[in-house]
C-alpha positions as CSV (number, residue, x, y, z in Angstrom):
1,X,25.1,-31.7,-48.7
2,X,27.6,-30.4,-51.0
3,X,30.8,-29.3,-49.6
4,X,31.4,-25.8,-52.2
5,X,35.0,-24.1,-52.1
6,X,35.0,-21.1,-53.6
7,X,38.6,-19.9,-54.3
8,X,39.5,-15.9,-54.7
9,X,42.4,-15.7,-56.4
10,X,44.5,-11.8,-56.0
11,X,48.1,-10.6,-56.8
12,X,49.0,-10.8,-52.9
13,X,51.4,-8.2,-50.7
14,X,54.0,-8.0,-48.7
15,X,53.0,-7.7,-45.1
16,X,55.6,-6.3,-43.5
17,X,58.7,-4.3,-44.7
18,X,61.2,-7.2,-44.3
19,X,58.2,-9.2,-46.7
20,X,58.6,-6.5,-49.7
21,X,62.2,-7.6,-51.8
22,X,60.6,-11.9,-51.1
23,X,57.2,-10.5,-52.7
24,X,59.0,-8.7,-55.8
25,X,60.7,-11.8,-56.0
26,X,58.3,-14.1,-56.2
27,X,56.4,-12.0,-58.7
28,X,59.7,-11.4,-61.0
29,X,60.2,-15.4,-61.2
30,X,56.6,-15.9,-62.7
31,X,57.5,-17.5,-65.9
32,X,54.2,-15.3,-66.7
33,X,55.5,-12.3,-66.2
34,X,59.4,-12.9,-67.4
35,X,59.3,-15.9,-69.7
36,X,63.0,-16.7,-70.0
37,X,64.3,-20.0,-68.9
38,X,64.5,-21.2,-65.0
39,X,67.4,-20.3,-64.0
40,X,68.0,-16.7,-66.3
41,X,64.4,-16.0,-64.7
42,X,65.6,-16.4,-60.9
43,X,69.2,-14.6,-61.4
44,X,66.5,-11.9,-63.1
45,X,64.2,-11.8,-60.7
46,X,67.4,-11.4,-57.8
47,X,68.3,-8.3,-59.4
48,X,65.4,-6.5,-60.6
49,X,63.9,-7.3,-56.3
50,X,67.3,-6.4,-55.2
51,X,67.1,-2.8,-57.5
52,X,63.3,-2.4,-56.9
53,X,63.0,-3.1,-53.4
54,X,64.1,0.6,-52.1
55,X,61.5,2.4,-54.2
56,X,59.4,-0.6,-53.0
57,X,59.5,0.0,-49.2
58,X,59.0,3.7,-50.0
59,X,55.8,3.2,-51.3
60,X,54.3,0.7,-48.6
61,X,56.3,3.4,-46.4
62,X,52.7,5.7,-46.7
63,X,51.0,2.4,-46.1
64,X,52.4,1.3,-42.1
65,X,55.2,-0.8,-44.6
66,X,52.7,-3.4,-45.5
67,X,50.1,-3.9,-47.8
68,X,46.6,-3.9,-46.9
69,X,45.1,-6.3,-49.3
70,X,45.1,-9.5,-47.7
71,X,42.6,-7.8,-45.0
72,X,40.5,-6.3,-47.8
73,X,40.1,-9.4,-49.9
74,X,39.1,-11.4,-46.8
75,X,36.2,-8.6,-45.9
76,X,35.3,-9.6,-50.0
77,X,35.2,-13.2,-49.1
78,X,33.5,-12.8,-45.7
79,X,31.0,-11.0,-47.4
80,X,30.8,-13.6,-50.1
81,X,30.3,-16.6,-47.4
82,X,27.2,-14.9,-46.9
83,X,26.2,-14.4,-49.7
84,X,26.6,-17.8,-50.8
85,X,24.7,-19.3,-47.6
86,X,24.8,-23.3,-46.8
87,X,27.7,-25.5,-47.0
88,X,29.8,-22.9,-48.9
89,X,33.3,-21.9,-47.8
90,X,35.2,-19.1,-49.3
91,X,39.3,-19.4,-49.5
92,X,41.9,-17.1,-50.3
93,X,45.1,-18.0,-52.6
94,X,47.5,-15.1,-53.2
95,X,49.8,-15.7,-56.1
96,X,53.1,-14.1,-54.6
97,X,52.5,-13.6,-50.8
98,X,50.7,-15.7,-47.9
99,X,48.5,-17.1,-48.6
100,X,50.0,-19.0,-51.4
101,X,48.5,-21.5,-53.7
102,X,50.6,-24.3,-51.9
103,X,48.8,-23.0,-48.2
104,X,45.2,-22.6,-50.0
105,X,45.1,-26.5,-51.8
106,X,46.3,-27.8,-48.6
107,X,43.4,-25.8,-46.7
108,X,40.8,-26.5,-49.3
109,X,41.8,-30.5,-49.1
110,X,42.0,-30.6,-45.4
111,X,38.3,-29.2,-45.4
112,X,37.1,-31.8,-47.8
113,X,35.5,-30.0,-50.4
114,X,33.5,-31.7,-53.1
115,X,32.9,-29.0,-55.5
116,X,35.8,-26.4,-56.2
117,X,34.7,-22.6,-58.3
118,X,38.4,-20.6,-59.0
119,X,37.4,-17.1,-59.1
120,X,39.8,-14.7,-59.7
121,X,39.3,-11.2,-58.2
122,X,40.3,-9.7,-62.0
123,X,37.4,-8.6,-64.2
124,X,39.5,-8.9,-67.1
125,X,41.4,-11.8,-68.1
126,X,45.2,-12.2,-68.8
127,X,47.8,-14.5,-68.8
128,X,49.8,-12.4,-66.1
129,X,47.1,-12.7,-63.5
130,X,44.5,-15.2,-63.9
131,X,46.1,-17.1,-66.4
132,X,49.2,-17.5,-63.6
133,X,47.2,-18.0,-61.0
134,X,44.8,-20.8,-62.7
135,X,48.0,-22.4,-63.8
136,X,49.6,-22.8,-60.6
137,X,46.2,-23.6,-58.9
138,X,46.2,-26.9,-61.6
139,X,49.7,-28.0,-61.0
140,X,50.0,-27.7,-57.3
141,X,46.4,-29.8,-57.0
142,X,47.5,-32.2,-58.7
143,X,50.5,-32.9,-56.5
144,X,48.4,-32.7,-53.5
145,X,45.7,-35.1,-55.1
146,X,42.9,-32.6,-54.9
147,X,40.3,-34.3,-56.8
148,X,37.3,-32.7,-56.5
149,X,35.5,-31.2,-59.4
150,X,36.6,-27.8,-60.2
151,X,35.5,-25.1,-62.4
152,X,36.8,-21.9,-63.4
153,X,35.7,-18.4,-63.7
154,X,38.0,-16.9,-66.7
155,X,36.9,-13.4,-66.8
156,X,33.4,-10.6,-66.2
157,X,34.9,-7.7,-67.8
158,X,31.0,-6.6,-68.1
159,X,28.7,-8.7,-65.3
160,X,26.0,-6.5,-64.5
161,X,26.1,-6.3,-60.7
162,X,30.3,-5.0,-60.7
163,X,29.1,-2.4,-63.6
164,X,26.1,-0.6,-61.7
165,X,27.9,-0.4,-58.8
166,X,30.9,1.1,-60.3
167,X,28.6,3.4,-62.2
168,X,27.0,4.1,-58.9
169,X,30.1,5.3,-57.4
170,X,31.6,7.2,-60.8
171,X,27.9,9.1,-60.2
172,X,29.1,10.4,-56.9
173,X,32.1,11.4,-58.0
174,X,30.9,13.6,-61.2
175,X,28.3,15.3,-58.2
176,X,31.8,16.3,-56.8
177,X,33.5,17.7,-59.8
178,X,30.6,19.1,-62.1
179,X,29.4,17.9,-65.4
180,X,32.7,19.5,-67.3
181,X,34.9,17.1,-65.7
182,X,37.1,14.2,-67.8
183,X,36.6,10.2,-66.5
184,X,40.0,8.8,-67.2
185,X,38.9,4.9,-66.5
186,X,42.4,3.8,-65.3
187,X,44.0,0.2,-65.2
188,X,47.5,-1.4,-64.7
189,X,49.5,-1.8,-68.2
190,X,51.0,-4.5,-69.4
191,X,53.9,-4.5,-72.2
192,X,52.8,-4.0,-75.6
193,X,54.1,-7.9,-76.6
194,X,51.7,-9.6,-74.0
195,X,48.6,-7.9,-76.3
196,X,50.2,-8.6,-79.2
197,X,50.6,-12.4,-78.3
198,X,46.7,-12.3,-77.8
199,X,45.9,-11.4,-74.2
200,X,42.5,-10.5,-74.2
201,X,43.3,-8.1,-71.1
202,X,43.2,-4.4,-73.3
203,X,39.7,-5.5,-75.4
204,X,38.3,-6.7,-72.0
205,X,39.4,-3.4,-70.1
206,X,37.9,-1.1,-72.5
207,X,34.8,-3.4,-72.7
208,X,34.0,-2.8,-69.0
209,X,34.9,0.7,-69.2
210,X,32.3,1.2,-72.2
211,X,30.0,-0.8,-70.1
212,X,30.1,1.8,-67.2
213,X,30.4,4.8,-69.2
214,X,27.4,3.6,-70.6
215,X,25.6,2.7,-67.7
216,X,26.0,6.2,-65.5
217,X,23.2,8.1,-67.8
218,X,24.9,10.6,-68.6
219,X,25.2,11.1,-72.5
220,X,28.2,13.3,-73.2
221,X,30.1,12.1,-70.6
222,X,33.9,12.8,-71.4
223,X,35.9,9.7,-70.8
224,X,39.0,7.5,-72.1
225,X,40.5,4.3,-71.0
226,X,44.5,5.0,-69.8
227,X,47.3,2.3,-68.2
228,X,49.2,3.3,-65.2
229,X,52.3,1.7,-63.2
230,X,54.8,1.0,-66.5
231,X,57.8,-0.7,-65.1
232,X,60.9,-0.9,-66.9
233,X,61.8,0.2,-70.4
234,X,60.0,-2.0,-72.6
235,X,56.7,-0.5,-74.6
236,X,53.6,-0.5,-73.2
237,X,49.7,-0.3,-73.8
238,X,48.6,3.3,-73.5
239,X,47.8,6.2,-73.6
240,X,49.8,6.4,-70.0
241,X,47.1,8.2,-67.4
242,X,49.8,10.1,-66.1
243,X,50.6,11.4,-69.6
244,X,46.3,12.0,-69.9
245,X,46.6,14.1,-66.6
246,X,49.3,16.4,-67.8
247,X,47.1,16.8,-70.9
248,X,44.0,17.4,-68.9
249,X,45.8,20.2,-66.6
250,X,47.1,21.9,-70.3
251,X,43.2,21.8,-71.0
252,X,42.5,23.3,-67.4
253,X,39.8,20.0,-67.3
254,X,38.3,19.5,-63.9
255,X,39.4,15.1,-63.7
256,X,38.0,11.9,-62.0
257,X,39.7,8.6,-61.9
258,X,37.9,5.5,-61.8
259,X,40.3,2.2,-60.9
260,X,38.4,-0.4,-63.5
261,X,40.6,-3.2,-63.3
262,X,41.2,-2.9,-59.1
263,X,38.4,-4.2,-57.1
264,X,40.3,-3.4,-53.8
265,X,42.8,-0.5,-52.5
266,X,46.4,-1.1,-52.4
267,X,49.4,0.4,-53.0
268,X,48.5,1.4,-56.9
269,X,45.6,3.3,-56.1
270,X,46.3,4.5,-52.8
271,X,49.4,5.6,-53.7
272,X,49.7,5.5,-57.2
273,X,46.8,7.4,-58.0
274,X,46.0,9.0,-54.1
275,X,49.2,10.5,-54.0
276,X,51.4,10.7,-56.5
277,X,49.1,11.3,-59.4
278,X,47.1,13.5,-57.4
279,X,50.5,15.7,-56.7
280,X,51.0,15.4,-60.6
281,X,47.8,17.1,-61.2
282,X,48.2,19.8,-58.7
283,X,51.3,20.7,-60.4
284,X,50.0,20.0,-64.0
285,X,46.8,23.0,-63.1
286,X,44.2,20.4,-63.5
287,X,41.3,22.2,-61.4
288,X,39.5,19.2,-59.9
289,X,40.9,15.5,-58.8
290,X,38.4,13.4,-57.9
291,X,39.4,9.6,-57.4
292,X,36.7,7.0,-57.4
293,X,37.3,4.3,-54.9
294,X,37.6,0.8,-55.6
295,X,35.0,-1.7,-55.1
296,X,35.8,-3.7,-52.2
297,X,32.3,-5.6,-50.9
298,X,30.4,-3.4,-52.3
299,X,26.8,-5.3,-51.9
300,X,26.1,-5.0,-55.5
301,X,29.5,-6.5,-56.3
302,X,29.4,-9.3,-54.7
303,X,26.2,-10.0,-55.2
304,X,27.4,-10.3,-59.0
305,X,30.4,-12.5,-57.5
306,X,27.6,-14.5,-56.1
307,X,25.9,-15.1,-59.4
308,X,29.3,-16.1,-60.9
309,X,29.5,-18.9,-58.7
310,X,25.9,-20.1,-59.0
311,X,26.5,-19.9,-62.8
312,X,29.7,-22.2,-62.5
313,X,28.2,-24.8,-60.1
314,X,25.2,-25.3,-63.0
315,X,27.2,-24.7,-66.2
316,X,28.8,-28.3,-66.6
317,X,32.2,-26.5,-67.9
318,X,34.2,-23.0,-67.8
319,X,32.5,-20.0,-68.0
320,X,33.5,-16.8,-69.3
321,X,31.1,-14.5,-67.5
322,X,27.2,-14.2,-67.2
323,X,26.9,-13.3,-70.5
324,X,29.0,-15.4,-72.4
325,X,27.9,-18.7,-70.3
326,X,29.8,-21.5,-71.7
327,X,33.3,-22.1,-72.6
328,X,33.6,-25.9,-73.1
329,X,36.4,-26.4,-75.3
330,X,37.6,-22.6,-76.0
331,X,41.0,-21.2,-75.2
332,X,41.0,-18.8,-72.5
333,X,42.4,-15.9,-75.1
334,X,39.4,-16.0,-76.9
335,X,36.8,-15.1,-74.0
336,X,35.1,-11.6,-75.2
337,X,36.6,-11.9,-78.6
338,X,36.3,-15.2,-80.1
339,X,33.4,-18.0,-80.4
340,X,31.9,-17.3,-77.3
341,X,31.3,-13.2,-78.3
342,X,31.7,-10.3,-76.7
343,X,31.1,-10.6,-72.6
């Protein structure tokens, strides 16, 4: 029988306090994320974890000083394993904290896996995240002389299982708040030259948000895609969702947030949006904060996770998401825009 290794790819955190300036570094010296040469990108990447580090360690500070995704993406995979039955396996690869690629290709080869899916835990393709992490993934096999066949999962900014049970949840949170309140359908910015380069991340974000506005039944919902955590003083994608909140609370509109490109809690929406947008509101008069959680294992979500996988193993090539199919041939930057249409 087929030996399947399914591979969840996630950003990774520091898991303790002594972990958090290593983790910043690490994800400062991603030539995807600063793209200037080797060694400008490490003396970079020295400074800006050196500088960042305090206001780093106060945030995990409301989370016991470590982050709590690594135990929430292995509940996902646990529940995946599962789902998946038989002679399938389910690994973990962090991009910037344990476990790293390097541990995961070891792990994967050691098991003697046949077949190899790459499935990032990001709906919506980009460069900075599944781009990265497929990248690294590629170069490390190779130098360990993993050879089985692999496939990759580029992107399901719109799969059907992720989008009812986000709709699911947004439904419990307009029960909460009434039928007046504003969805602000939040995700993590980038800077405004990554788009403009042709990262298919903003198109794909407001494609699943669509998808779920559309999907909750209710016809005049109020809602608008917004970008949170903006770091340093470059331009970036907006409008900001702290900037929408402040509007909201000058509008006296009852809000609920809805994380659309986080499928598990950590330190952006548990603090991010838990805390500190939450105290924004309060002082901004907004009447009602309601924040939807993330997915997590919700059955329905991985259930759609499932499907991704059985779609890879038949496909013969790449695939985009379950509605897209194939990708045989395409670049990555065109999945939900280019020859293979929208997702």
């Amino acid at each position: 029988m087929t030996k399947l290794a399914v591979v969840l790819f996630n950003l990774g955190g520091p898991d303790s306090p002594e972990a958090i300036r290593p983790f910043l570094f690490n994800l400062f010296n991603d030539p995807a994320i600063i793209g200037a040469p080797g060694l400008i990108r490490r003396a970079l990447a020295w400074f800006i974890s050196k500088q960042r580090a305090p206001v780093a360690a106060g945030i995990y500070a409301h989370l016991g000083g470590r982050s709590p995704l690594l135990e929430l993406t292995r509940r996902q995979a646990d529940a995946l394993e599962k789902a998946l039955g038989g002679e399938a396996r389910v690994f973990i690869a962090m991009r910037y904290w344990h476990p790293m690629t390097e541990e995961t290709v070891a792990e994967v080869a050691r098991w003697g896996a046949d077949r190899v899916v790459l499935l990032p835990l990001y709906p919506q393709y980009s460069t900075t995240t599944t781009g990265s992490s497929i990248s690294l993934w590629k170069r490390v096999a190779a130098r360990a002389g993993l050879t089985a066949k692999t496939t990759e999962v580029c992107c399901y900014p719109t799969i059907e299982g992720m989008i009812g049970a986000q709709a699911e949840l947004l439904r419990t949170a307009l029960d909460r708040t009434g039928p007046d309140a504003r969805v602000l359908f939040s995700a993590h910015g980038l800077p405004k030259k990554v788009i403009e380069r042709g990262d298919p991340y903003q198109s794909q974000v407001e494609m699943t948000a669509a998808a779920i506005a559309g999907a909750v039944g209710r016809p005049d919902l109020d809602w608008r895609v917004t970008y949170q955590s903006r770091v340093g003083p470059m331009e970036w994608i907006g409008p900001a969702t702290d900037r929408e909140i402040e509007r909201a609370g000058e509008e006296k509109k009852p809000l609920v947030i809805q994380p659309v490109a986080f499928v598990s809690e950590h330190s952006e929406t548990l603090v991010e949006l838990d805390i500190e947008y939450r105290h924004l509101a309060e002082v901004s008069g907004v009447p009602a904060y309601v924040r939807v959680p993330a997915l997590g294992d919700h059955p329905a979500f991985i259930a759609a996770l499932a499907r991704l996988v059985e779609t890879a193993l038949t496909a013969g090539c790449d695939i985009c998401s379950e509605r897209t199919g194939r990708l045989c041939g395409s670049r990555w930057t065109a999945c939900g825009q280019g020859p293979a249409g929208r997702a």
